[in-house]
N, C-alpha and C positions, 0 to 999 in steps of 0.2 A: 701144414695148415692150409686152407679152402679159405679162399676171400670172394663173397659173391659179390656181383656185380646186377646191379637191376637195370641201370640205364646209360643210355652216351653218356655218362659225366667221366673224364677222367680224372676226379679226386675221390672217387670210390675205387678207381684199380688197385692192386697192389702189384709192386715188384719186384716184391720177394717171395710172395705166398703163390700159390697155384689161384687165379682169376676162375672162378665158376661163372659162365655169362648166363643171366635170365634168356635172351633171343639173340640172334645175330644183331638186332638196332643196339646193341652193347656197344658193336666194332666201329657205329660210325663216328667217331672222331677224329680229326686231325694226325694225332700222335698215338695212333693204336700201335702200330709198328714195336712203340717200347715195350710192349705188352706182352706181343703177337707170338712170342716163344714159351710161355707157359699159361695155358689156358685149356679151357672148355666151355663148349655151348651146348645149352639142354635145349632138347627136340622140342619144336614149337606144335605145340595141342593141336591147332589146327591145321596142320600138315594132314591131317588124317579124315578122308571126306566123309565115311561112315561117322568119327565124331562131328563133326560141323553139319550133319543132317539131323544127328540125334538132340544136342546142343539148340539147333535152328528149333527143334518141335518143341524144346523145353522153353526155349527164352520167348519164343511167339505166344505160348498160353501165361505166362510171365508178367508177359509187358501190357497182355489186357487184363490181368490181377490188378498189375502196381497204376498202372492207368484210371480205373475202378476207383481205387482208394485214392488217386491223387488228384482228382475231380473232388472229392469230398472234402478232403485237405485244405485243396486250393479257395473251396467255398464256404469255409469255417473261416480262415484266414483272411478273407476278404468281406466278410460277412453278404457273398452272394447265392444264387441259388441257381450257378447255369449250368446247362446240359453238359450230359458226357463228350455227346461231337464237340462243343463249344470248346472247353476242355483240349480237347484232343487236337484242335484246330490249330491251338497257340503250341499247347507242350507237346503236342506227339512224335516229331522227328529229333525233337532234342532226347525227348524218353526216350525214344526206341537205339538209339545212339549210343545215350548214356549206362546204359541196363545191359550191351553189347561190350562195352569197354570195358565196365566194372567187371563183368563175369570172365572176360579174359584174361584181363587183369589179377583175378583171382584165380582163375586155371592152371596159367602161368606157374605162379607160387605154389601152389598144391603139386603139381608137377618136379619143383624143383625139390622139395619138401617128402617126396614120396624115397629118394634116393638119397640125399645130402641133409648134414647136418651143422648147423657154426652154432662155435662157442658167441661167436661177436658179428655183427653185419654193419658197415658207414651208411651211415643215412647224414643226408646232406643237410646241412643244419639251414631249411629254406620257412620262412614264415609261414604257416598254414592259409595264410588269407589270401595269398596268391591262388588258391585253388578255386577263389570267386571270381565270378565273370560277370561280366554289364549285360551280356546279352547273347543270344542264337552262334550269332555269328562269331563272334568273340571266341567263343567257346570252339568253334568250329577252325576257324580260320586262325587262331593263336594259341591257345592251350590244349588241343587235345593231340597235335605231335610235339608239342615240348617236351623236352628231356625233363626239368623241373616238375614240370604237372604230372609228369606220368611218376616221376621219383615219390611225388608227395599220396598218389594214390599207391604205388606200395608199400612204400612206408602204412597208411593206415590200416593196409590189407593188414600186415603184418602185427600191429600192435591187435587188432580183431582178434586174430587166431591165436595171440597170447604162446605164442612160442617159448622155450625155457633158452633163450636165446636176447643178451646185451645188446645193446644197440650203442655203435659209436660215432657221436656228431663231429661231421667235418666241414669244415668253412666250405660253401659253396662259392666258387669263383664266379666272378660275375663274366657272366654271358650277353651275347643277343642270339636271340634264338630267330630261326629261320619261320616268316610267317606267310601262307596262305593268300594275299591278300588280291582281291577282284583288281579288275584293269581300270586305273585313270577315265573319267568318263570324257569322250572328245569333249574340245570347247562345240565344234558343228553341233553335237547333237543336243550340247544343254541352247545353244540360240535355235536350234530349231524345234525344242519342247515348247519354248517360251511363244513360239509363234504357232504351235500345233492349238495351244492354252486358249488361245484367242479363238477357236473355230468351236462352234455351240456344238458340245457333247453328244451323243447317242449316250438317252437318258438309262436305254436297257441293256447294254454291255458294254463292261469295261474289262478292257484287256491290261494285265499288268505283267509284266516279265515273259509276253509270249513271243517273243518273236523269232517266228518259226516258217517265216517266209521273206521272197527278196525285198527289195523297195518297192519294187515297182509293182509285184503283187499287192503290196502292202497300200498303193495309191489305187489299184482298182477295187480294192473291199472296200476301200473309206468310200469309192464314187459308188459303188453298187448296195452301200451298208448302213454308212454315216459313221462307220465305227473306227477310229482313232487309236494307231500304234504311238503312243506315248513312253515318253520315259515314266513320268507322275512323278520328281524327285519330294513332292509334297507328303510321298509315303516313308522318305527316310528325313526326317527332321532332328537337330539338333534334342538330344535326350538328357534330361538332367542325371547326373550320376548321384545315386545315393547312396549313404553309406550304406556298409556290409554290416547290420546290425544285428542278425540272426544267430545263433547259438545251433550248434545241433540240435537238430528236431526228428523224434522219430516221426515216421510216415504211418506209421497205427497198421501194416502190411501185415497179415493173417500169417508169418512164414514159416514155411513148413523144413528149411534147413538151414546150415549156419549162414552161406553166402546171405540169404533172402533176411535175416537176421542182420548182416552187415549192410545190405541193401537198404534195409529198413532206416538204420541208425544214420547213414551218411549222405546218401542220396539228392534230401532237401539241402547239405550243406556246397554242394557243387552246383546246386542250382540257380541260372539266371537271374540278378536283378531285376530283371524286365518279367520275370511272371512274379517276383514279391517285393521286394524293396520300391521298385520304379513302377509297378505297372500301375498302382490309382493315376501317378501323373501322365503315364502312355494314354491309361484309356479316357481321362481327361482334354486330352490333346487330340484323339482319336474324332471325338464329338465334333470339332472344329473344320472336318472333313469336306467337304463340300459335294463328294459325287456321292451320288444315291441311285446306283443302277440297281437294273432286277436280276440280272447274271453278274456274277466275279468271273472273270474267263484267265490264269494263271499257266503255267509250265512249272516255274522254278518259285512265283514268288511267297509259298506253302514251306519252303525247306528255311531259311534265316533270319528273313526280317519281321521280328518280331511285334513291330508295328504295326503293318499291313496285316498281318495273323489275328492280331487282335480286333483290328478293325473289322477282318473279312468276317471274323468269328461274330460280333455283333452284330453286321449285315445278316447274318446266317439264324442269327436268334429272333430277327424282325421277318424271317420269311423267304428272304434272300435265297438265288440259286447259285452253286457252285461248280464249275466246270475247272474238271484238272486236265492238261493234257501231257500227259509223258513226254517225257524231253529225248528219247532215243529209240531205236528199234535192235530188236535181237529176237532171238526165236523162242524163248524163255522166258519171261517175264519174273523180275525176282518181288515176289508179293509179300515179302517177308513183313510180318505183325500186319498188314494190307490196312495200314494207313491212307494209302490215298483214295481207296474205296469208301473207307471209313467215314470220310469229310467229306467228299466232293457228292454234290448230289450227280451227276454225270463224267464216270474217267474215260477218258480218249486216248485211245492205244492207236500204233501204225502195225499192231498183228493181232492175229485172232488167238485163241486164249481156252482150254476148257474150262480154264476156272473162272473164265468171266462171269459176272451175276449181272443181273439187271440192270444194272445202272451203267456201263460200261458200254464204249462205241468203239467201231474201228472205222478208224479216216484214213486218205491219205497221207502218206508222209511228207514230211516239209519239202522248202525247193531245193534241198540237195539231191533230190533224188527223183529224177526225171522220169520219164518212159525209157521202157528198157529197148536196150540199145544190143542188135548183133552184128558184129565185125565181121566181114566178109573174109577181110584179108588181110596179112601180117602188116601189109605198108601202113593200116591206121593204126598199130599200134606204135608204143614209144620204144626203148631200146635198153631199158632201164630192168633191173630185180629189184621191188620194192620191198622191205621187209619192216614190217608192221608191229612194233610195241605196245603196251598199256602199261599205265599208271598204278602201281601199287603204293598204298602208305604207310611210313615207317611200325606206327602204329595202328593196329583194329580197330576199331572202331563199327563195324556194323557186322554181321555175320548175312555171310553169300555163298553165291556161288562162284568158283574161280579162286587163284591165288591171292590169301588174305596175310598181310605183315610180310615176316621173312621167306614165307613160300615161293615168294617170287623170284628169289634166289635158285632155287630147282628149278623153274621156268628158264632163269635167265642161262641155265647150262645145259638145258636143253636149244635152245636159240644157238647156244654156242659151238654145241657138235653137230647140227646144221650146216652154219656157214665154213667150220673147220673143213667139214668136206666137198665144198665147193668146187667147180674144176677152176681153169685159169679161166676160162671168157666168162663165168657166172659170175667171177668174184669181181673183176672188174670194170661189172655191170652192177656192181649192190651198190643198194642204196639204203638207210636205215633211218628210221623215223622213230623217234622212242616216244614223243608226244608228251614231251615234257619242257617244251620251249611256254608255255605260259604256267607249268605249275611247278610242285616244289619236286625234288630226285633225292629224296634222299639217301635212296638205297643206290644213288650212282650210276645206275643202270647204263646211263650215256655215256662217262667215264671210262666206264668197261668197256664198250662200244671202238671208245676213242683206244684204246691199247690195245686192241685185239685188230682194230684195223685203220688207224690213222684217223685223224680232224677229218680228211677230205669226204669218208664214204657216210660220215653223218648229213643229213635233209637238212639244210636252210630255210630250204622253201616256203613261204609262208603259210599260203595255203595247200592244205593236202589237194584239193581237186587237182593242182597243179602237179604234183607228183603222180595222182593218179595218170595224166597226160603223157607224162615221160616214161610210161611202165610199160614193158610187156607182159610179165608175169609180178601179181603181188600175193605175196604170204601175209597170210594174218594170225596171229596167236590168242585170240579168239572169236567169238562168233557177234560182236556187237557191232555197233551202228558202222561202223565204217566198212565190214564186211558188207552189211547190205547195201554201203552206197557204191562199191565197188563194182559188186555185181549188176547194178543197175547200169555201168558205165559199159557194161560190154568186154572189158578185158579178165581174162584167165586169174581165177581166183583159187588162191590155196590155203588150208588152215591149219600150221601145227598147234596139237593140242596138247599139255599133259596130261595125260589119263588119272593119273593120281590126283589133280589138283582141280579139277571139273567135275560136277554131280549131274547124272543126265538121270532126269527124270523118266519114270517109268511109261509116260506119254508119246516122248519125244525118241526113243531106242532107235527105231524102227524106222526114224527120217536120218538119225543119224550114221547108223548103221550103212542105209543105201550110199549115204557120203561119201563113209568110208570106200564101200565098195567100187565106187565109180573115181577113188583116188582125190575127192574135194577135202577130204580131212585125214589126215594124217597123227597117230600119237610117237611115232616111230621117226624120226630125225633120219636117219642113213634109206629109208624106205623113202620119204622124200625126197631127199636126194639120186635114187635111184630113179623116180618119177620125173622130177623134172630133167635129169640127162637125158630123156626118153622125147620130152616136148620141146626143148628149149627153142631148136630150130624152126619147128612150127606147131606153135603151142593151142595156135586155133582149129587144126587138125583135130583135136583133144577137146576144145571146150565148146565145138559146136556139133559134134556129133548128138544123134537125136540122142540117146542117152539121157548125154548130160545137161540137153535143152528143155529136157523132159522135168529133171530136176531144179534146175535152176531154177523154169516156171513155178513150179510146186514151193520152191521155197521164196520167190518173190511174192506169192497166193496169201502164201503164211506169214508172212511179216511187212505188208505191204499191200493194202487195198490199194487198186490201183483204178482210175478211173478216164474217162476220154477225155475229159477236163478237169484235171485235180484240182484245179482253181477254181472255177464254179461252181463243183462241190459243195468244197468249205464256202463260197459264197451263198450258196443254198441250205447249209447247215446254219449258218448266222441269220439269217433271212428268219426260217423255220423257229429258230431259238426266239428273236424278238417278238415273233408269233405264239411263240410259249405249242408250236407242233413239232417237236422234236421226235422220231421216230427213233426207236432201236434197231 
């Protein structure tokens, strides 16, 4: 007999019967070992980047369907009458999120369901109410990689599709589950909001969660500006919790097949207190506000707090302008469902873009990234092999591009017959950053790290700039912000890829291509390693030939307006803004 397995719980294994695991996030438990000798894991859907581009085109016309109707929803329910932006302002990263999970979630099953069949499947006998959440965040930062929340979205998958399959409840042991949560705010910066509080406002922008330059930039916009890097802790306020009174509610979804069916029926029941239950008293409280600028100027605080969402969102129905500014640089821009075009009356990229529309600017980039810097000679470099991880999570949650859930496992074996072939002085010299010192690992990544080569050759270091210092040569494993901040530093930059697990647009081939060919990108581990035996000695020989100066340029062009005073700039864009002359 066949026992599936959907999630880390270990009181859904069995250890007599053969384990069918839903994904590798099945293995992460404690005491998988009992297990480990009779099992299987089914292929995860989006290992396969032709699916996850086709999937990508389905769920983006999708989520402006279910967005459509949940604007209506939401202004039946409230008995209001506000716009679709308005709408979209509050619920659109949590939709677009949500509608990504659920379909995985459901792929998954369909997947397992295509080859296997059980008489019986354990479902964990866990309260359904648990699947509610107070808010954005909530959702974000504790239930959506729970083993529990993702168990209880199976389970409904499953009763959906009405299987001719029993279902047997097992006591759920009680856990704590690993959570998300933002960093401690210093006591300095909450006594130096309270004394920023006391300096009279710049009545036409306010910045909220932007900070995207040093301090001391940050003292010459205010002298040049009037305009005020705050915390505003007045936009996360003590929220009353109200009860979960809601009932399944269809969402009234026009759907045209079974998922969009289940979509329909369940959708409203995972959704935030804070857009039904709490929000009269959010946006009650909202009114209480005191700033009344004529620009919102934001990076991040559009993605969780729901407060400020609401807030910025009724700003936005009085006339209000909105400025988003991306919080990273890469050569790609993922515009997946292009929510933030959607909302913001002006988005602020650090690249250029063909899909940019009108509303969209390219600035410089924050102050991690200087004027570019070229190294003469080996003696300013460090003496270090830097090697460069990312962040995967346990579970999906948005569809991209790059390694999404357990894929990251084929990445991480590719990293690993890299460094296996190492000679003696390369490996001696590694160093490994996995970038997971503030967030969560659940897929262990640094663990494996640590058995493959010791506590010692993992990064401490707090800040990367400072590893960039000690480097001679840094590998990257993909093409995101810290590639470009690398490259800016002046030191030899290299990037393995995996080819199966990255989508290059039909745009971009032809810059990546030249990458390849001048040896900046790599999909080939042992071809790497042939490359850098070739540099190791002098590795600036290689990365300042005109060539590769040629390209370098070209790709700092592309991802990085670069200007003779990037500070003035921006100081001249805010300027322009409180002038309401903002040029494209």
């Amino acid at each position: 007999m066949s026992n599936l397995v959907l999630t880390g719980n270990s009181e859904t294994f069995s250890k007599s019967d053969k384990n069918i695991l839903a994904g590798s996030w099945c293995k992460q438990i404690q005491n998988f070992e009992e297990f480990s000798k009779n099992y299987i894991t089914i292929n995860y859907h989006w290992e396969n980047i032709a699916k996850v581009q086709k999937d990508k085109n389905y769920l983006t016309a999708l989520y402006d369907k279910t967005l459509t109707r949940f604007s209506d929803f939401l202004n039946n329910f409230h008995g209001t009458n506000n716009s679709k932006r308005y709408w979209e302002i509050i619920i659109g990263y949590w939709l677009a999120n949500s509608i990504c999970t659920l379909y995985d979630r459901w792929e998954v099953i369909r997947c397992i369901f295509e080859n296997e069949n059980f008489e019986h499947i354990k479902i964990l006998n866990i309260d359904e109410n648990n699947l509610s959440v107070n808010s954005s965040e909530e959702f974000f930062r504790e239930k959506i990689q729970s083993h529990h929340w993702n168990h209880l979205i199976f389970f409904n998958i499953l009763k959906h599709i009405n299987l001719n399959t029993k279902f047997e409840f097992v006591k759920a042991e009680k856990r704590i589950e690993k959570k998300s949560t933002p960093r401690k705010k210093n006591n300095f910066y909450r006594i130096l909001d309270k004394f920023l509080n006391l300096i009279p406002e710049n009545k036409k922008i306010l910045l909220y969660q932007s900070n995207f330059v040093s301090n001391l930039d940050k003292i010459k916009i205010f002298m040049n500006t009037g305009i005020i890097f705050r915390q505003y802790p007045e936009f996360s306020p003590d929220i009353t919790q109200e009860k979960f009174v809601r009932k399944k509610m269809n969402l009234g979804l026009n759907s045209e097949n079974n998922f969009e069916n289940f979509l329909d029926k369940f959708i409203t029941f995972i959704m935030p207190k804070s857009f039904l239950e709490s929000f009269n008293d959010l946006k009650t409280k909202v009114n209480f506000i005191k700033h009344d600028p004529n620009t919102i100027f934001t990076a991040y605080g559009h993605f969780y707090n729901d407060f400020f969402k609401i807030w910025m969102a009724e700003k936005m129905e009085k006339g209000k302008k909105i400025i988003i500014l991306t919080h990273g640089g890469q050569v790609e821009i993922d515009q997946t469902f292009n929510i933030q075009n959607n909302i913001a009356d002006k988005s602020i990229y650090w690249t250029r873009d063909k899909s940019f529309s009108g509303n969209t600017k390219q600035m410089p980039p924050n102050f991690l990234l200087k004027n570019k810097k070229f190294l003469k000679t080996n003696k300013n470099l460090g003496d270090k092999l830097l090697f460069l991880t990312y962040e995967v999570e346990l579970y999906a949650h948005r569809i991209q591009d790059g390694p999404l859930s357990c894929s990251v496992l084929k990445s991480y074996r590719t990293w690993e017959k890299f460094i296996e072939n190492l000679n003696e002085k390369q490996l001696e010299k590694l160093r490994v950053r996995t970038g997971y010192g503030l967030f969560r690992d659940d897929w262990q990544i640094e663990n494996k790290f640590i058995s493959l080569l010791g506590f010692k050759k993992i990064s401490r270091t707090r800040k990367i700039s400072q590893d960039f210092k000690n480097s001679k040569i840094i590998i990257h494993t993909s093409m995101q912000t810290t590639f470009l901040e690398a490259m800016k530093t002046g030191i030899p930059s290299i990037i393995l890829l995996n080819k199966d697990l990255w989508n290059i647009s039909r745009e971009m081939k032809i810059f990546y291509q030249k990458m390849k060919l001048n040896n900046i990108i790599f999909t080939d581990p042992q071809l790497l390693n042939k490359h850098l035996n070739n540099i190791w000695d002098n590795p600036l020989k290689w990365w300042n030939n005109k060539t590769i100066i040629n390209l370098r340029e070209e790709y700092s062009n592309l991802c990085s307006l670069e200007k003779k005073d990037n500070l003035k700039y921006w100081i001249n864009f805010f300027k322009k803004e409180q002038l309401n002359e903002i040029r494209n």
